[in-house]
Structures are given as C-alpha cells and as structure tokens.
C-alpha positions as CSV (number, residue, x, y, z in Angstrom):
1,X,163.4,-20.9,-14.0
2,X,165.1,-21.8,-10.2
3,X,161.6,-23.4,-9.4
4,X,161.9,-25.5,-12.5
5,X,165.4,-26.2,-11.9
6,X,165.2,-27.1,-7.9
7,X,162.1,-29.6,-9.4
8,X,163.6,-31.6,-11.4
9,X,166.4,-32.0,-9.3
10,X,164.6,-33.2,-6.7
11,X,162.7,-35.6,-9.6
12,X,166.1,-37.0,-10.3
13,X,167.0,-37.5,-6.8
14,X,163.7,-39.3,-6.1
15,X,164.7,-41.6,-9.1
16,X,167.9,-41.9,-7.9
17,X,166.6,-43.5,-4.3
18,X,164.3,-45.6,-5.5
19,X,166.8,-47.5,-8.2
20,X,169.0,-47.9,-5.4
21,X,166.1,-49.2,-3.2
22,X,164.6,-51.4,-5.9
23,X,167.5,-52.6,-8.6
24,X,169.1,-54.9,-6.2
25,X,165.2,-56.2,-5.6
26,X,164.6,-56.5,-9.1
27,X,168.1,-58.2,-9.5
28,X,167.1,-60.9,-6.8
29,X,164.0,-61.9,-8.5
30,X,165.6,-62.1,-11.7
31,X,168.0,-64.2,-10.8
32,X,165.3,-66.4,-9.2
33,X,163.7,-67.3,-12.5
34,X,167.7,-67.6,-14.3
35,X,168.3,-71.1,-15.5
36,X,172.5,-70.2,-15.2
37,X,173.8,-72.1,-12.3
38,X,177.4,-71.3,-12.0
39,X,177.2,-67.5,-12.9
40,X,174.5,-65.6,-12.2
41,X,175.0,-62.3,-14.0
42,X,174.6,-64.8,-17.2
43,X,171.1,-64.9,-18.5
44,X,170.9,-68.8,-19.2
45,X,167.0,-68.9,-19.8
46,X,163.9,-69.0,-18.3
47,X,163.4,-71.5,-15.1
48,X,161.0,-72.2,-12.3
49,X,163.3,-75.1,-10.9
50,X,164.2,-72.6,-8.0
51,X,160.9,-72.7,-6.9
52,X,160.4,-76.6,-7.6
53,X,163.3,-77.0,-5.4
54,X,162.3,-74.9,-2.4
55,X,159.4,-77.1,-2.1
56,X,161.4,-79.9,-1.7
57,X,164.3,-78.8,0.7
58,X,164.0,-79.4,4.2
59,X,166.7,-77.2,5.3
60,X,165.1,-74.7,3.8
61,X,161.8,-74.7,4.6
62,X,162.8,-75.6,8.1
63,X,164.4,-71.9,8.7
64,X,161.7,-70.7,7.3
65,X,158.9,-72.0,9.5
66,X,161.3,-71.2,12.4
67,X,161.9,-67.4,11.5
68,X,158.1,-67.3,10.8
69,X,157.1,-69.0,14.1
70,X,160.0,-66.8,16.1
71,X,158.5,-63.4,14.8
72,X,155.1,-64.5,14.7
73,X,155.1,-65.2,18.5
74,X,157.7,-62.8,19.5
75,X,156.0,-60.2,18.0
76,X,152.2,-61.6,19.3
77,X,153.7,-61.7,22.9
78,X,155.3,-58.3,22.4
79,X,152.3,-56.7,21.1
80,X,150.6,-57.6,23.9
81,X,152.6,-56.5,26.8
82,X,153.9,-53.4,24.8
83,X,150.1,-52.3,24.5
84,X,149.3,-53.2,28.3
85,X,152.6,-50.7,29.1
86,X,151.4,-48.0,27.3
87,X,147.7,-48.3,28.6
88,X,149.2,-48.6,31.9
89,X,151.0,-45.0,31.5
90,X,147.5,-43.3,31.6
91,X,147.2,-42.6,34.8
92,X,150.9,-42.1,35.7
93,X,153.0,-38.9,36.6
94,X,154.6,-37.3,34.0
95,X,158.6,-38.4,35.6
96,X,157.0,-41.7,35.6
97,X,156.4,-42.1,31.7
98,X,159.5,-39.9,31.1
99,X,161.3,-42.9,33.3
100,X,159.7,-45.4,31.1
101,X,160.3,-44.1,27.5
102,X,163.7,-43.2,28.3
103,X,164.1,-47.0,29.4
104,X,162.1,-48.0,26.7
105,X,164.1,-46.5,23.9
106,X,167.7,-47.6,25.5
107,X,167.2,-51.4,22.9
108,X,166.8,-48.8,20.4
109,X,169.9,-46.9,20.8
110,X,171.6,-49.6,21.8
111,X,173.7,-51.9,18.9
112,X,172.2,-55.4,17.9
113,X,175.4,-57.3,18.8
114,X,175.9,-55.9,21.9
115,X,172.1,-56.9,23.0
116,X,172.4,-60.0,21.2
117,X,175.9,-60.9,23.4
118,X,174.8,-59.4,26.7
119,X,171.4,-61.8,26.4
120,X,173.9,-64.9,25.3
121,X,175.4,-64.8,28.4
122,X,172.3,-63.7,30.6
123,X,170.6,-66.9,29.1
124,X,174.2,-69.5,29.4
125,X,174.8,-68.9,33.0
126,X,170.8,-69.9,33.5
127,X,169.8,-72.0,31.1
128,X,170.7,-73.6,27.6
129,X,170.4,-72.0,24.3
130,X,167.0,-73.1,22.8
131,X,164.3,-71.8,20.7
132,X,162.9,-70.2,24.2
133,X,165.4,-68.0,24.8
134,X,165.5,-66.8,21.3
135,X,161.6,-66.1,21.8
136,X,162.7,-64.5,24.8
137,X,165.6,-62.4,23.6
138,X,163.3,-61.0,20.2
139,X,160.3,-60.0,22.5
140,X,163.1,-57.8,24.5
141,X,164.0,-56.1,22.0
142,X,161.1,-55.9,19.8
143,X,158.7,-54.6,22.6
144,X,159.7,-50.8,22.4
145,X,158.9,-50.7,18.4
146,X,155.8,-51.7,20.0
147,X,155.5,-49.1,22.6
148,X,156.6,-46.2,20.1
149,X,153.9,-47.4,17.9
150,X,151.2,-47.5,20.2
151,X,151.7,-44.9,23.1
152,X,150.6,-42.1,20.5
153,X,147.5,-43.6,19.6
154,X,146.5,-43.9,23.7
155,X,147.7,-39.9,24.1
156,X,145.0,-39.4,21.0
157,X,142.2,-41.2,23.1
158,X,139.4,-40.0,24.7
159,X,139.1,-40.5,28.0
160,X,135.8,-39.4,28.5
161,X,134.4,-42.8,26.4
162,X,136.4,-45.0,28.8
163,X,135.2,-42.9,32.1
164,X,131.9,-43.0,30.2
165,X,131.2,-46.9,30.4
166,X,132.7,-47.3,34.2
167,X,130.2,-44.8,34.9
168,X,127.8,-47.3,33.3
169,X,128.7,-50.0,35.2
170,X,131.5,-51.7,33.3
171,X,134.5,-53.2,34.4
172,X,137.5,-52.3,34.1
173,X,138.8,-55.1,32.2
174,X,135.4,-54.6,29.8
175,X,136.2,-51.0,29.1
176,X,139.1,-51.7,28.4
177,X,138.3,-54.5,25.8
178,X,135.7,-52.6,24.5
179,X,136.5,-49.0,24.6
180,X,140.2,-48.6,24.7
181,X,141.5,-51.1,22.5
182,X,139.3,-50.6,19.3
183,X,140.5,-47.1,19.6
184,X,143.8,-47.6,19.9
185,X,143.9,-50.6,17.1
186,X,145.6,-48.9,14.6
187,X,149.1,-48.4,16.7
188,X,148.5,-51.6,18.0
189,X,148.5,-53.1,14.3
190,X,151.2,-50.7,13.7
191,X,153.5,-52.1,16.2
192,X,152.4,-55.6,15.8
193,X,154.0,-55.2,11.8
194,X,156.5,-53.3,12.7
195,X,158.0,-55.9,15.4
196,X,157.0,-58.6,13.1
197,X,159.7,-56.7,10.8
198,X,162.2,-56.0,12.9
199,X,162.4,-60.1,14.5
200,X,162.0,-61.6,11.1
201,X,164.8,-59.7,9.7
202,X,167.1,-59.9,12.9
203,X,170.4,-61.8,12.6
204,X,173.0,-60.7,15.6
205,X,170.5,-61.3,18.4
206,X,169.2,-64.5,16.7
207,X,172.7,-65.8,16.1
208,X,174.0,-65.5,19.5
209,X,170.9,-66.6,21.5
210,X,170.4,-69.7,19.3
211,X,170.8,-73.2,20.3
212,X,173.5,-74.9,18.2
213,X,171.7,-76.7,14.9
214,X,168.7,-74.6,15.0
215,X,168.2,-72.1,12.2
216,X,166.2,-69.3,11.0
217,X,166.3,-67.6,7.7
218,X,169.0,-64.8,9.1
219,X,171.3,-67.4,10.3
220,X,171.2,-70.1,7.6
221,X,171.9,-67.6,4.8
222,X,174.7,-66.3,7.0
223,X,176.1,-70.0,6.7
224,X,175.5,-70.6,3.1
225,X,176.8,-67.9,2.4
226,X,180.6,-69.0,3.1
227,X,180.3,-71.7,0.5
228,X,177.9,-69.8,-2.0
229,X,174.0,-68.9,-1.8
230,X,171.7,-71.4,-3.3
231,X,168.9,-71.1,-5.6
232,X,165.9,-71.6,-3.8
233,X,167.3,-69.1,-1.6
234,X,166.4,-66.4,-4.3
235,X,163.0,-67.6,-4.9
236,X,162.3,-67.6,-1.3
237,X,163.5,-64.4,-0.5
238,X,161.1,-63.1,-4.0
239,X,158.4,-65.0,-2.6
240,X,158.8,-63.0,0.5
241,X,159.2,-59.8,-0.9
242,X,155.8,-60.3,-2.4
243,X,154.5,-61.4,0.1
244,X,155.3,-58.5,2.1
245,X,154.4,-56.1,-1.0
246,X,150.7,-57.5,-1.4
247,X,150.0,-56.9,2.9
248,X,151.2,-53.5,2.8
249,X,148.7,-52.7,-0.2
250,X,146.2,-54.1,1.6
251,X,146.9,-52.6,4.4
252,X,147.2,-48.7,3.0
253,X,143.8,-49.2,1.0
254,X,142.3,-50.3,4.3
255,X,143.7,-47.2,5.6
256,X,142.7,-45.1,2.9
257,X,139.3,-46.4,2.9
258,X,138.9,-45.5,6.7
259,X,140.1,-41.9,6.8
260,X,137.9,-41.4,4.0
261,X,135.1,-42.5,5.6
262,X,135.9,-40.4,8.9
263,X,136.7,-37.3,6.6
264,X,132.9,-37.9,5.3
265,X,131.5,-38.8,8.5
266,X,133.3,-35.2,9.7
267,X,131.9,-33.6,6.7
268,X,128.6,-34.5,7.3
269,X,128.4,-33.3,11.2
C-alpha cells in the first residue's frame, strides 16, 4: 500500500515538472499560429502569417544569423582549445589539474552580469565594442562547459593505444589525431552542444560586450520587449525549439545505436 502510494506520488510529481517545463512551450507555439493580434490569450483563428513575416524582416533575421554565427564560432573556437586543455592535463601533476579545474570552474560560479561587466570594461579601455569582442567574451566563458564535458572522457582513455602508435612511429600530432580524439569524440560533441547552448541563449554577457546597433536574438527581444513582442518573434522562437528537439533525437538514437553495438561487441568477446 506505501509502495503504491510513494509511486504515484512520484507519477504526479513527474507530471507536475514536465507541465511546467512544456505548457509555457506549448503556449508559445500556439500563439505562433494565432491570427489575434492585439490579445494573445484570444484564439482568433488559424494563421501562418507569423511565419510569412519572419521571412521577410530584416531585423529579424539579422539577430538571428548573428546569434547563430556568435555561438557557432564561439563555441567551434571553444571546443577547440577546451579539448587541447584537457588533452594537455595528461601528463600533468595532480596540483597542476587541481589548479586548473578550480580556475576552470570560477566562470561557472561566477554570476553572468558580473562577467559580462568585468569583460565590458576589459574590452573599452582596449578596444571598441564589436562583434570581436563578443566572440571573445562567449568563448571565455563558454570554454569550461567545454572542459567539464571533455576532461572525463580523456580520464576514460587508454593510454596504452596512444603509447602504442608512438611506439610505431607516429607523431605526436598523428596520434593524437588519430588515436586520441576519435576516442574522446563523444565529450568533445558533448561540450561542443552544450557551449553552443549556453552562447546562443546568453543575454548579460552579450548585452554588455556588444557594439551599439548590433543585435542578437537575446538582446533584440530584450528591446522589443519594452514596447511589446512581435509575431514572428513566436514563430521563430517555435522554429527553434524544433529545431533543437529534432538534433537531440538524432543525437540520443545515434547514441543508443552505439552503446548497443559496444554492449554486442562485449557480448560477443
């Protein structure tokens, strides 16, 4: 009777979570397709015009190629030099990684206005605001999502493959390339979507390391907000969120697919 009890109380709390996750979701995309311009929370029939008109404003579709073109190459650039960090830490002394994890997770701890402020004025007394030192100020902050991702796939490696192929005479570089990295590619993959996430959803970093005029989705919703949030606004953000959706599945069956083949291939040694 408890058992039964404790059950479907956890049932209805999983419900519970999920309808606050998803309503608000399933509210946006709703109101993407409503023909109601004034009120929202009005059903006023069935429209794609949100959609017609996204094609068709510039503003829009300028933030959007800017947030995608920011996190794309933030998080590319990241990727890169979070991976060479934590392939670097291999041979290190155990107070040396310590040092650098500890560093590592300090943009983590830290709050996003306070990075975003303390970068503003790092890049004003140097430089002008520009798309640059946005790139620059999301790979800072973005590259220990990276790290975090990544540094438990290398303590999972074998170093015995890698050892293995200098002894053949391989370079170091061509180990590396061909030994180390396929078998760390899922945390690389890992951190490469998970920075991509964390820069494309950023606003307090963005906004204060931005040159005046240039926008990104964060920002430019931030503005419109103050005089009221367009249409095409909802049918980007549900364009998006499918988007998103239709990777992730890809992703998890690609994943499925693998550690079932490597629970076979384990079976069958």
């Amino acid at each position: 009777m408890v058992k039964g009890v404790k059950k479907a109380a956890e049932r209805v709390y999983m419900v519970l979570i999920l309808m606050l996750l998803y309503i608000p979701i399933a509210i946006l995309i709703v109101s993407s397709f409503n023909a109601s311009e004034k009120n929202k929370a009005v059903w006023g029939g069935f429209t794609l015009r949100a959609y017609k008109d996204l094609i068709g404003d510039e503003t829009v579709m300028g933030a959007l190629y800017n947030t995608l073109l920011l996190a794309g190459g933030a998080s590319l650039i990241a990727t890169v030099l979070g991976t060479l960090v934590c392939i670097g830490m291999i041979n290190m002394r155990k107070r040396s990684k310590s040092l650098i994890m500890g560093v590592t997770q300090i943009p983590l701890l830290n709050s996003d206005i306070v990075t975003g402020i303390a970068l503003m004025l790092l890049f004003t007394r140097v430089a002008d605001l520009s798309f640059a030192t946005m790139l620059i100020a999301h790979v800072t902050f973005i590259i220990p999502y990276v790290v975090l991702s990544v540094y438990p796939k290398v303590l999972q490696m074998n170093l015995s493959t890698y050892e293995a192929a200098l002894d053949l005479g391989a370079s170091h570089f061509y180990a590396m390339w061909k030994v180390v990295v396929p078998e760390i590619m899922p945390g690389i993959l890992s951190g490469f979507l998970l920075a991509f996430t964390m820069s494309l959803d950023d606003f307090s970093v963005t906004y204060f390391t931005k040159a005046p005029g240039l926008n990104t989705m964060s920002t430019m919703i931030n503005a419109e907000y103050r005089k009221g949030i367009q249409t095409e606004i909802y049918a980007l953000s549900t364009i998006v969120f499918v988007v998103v959706l239709m990777v992730l599945f890809v992703i998890n069956r690609r994943s499925e697919k693998a550690n079932k083949l490597s629970e076979e291939s384990e079976a069958a040694l």
